[in-house]
C-alpha positions as CSV (number, residue, x, y, z in Angstrom):
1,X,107.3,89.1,97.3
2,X,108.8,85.6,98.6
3,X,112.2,87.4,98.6
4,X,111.4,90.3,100.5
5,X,112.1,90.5,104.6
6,X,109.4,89.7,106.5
7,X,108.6,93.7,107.7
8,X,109.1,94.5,104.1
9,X,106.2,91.9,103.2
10,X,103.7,93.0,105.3
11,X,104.0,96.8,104.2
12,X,103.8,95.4,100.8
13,X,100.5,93.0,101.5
14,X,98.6,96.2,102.3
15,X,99.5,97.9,99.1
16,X,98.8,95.1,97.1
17,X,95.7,94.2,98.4
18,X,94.5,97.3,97.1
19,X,95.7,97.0,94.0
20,X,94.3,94.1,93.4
21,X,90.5,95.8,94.3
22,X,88.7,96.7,91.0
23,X,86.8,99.6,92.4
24,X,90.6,101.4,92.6
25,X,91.6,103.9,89.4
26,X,94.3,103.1,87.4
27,X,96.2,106.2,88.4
28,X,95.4,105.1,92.2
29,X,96.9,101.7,91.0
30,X,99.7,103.4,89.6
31,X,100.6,105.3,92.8
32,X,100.2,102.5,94.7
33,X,102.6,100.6,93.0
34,X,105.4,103.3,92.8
35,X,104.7,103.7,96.2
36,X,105.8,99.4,96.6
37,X,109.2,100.6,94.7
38,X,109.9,103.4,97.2
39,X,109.7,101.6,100.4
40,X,111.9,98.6,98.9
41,X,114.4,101.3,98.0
42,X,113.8,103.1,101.4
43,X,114.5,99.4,103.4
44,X,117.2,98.9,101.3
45,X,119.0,101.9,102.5
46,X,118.9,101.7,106.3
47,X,119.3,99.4,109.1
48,X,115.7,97.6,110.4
49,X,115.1,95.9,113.6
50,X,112.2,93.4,113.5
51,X,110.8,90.9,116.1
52,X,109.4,87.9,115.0
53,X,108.7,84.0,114.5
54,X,111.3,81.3,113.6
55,X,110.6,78.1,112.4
56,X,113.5,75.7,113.7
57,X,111.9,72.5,113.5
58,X,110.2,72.0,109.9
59,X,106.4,72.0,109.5
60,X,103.3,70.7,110.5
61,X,102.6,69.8,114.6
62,X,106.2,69.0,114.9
63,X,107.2,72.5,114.0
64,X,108.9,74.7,116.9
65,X,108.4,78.6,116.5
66,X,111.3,80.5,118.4
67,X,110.7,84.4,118.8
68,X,113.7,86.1,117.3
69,X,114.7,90.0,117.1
70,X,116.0,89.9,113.1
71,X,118.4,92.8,112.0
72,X,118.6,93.8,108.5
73,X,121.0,95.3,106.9
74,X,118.7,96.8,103.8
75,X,116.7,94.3,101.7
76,X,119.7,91.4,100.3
77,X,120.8,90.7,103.8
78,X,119.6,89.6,107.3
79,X,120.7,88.3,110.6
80,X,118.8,86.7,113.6
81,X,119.7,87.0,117.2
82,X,117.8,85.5,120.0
């Protein structure tokens, strides 16, 4: 999930989450995850706009978040304009 875009992760989180819930079926697992595969495969074949955070200065108090709009170009590749 590291890998993934940032939009792509939070769809994901969701999904996960209830995976990872025992009172969930198998089969409702099962969906759920094939359901993971289909929007990676759906991201990977358009063109997504996303606004977000930046982190240009490193971590901790020193750190300086920089909203961004990020365009990406399916799932392997990303650009950030300001």
């Amino acid at each position: 999930m590291p890998r993934l875009p940032p939009p792509l992760q939070t769809e994901w989180q969701t999904q996960i989450d209830f995976v990872a819930e025992d009172a969930a079926s198998n089969s409702e697992k099962l969906e759920r995850m094939l359901t993971l595969f289909k929007m990676a495969e759906e991201f990977d074949s358009r063109i997504a706009l996303h606004r977000g955070e930046l982190n240009i200065d490193g971590e901790g108090q020193n750190s300086l978040l920089v909203q961004v709009n990020q365009i990406y170009l399916g799932g392997g590749a990303g650009m950030v304009c300001q």
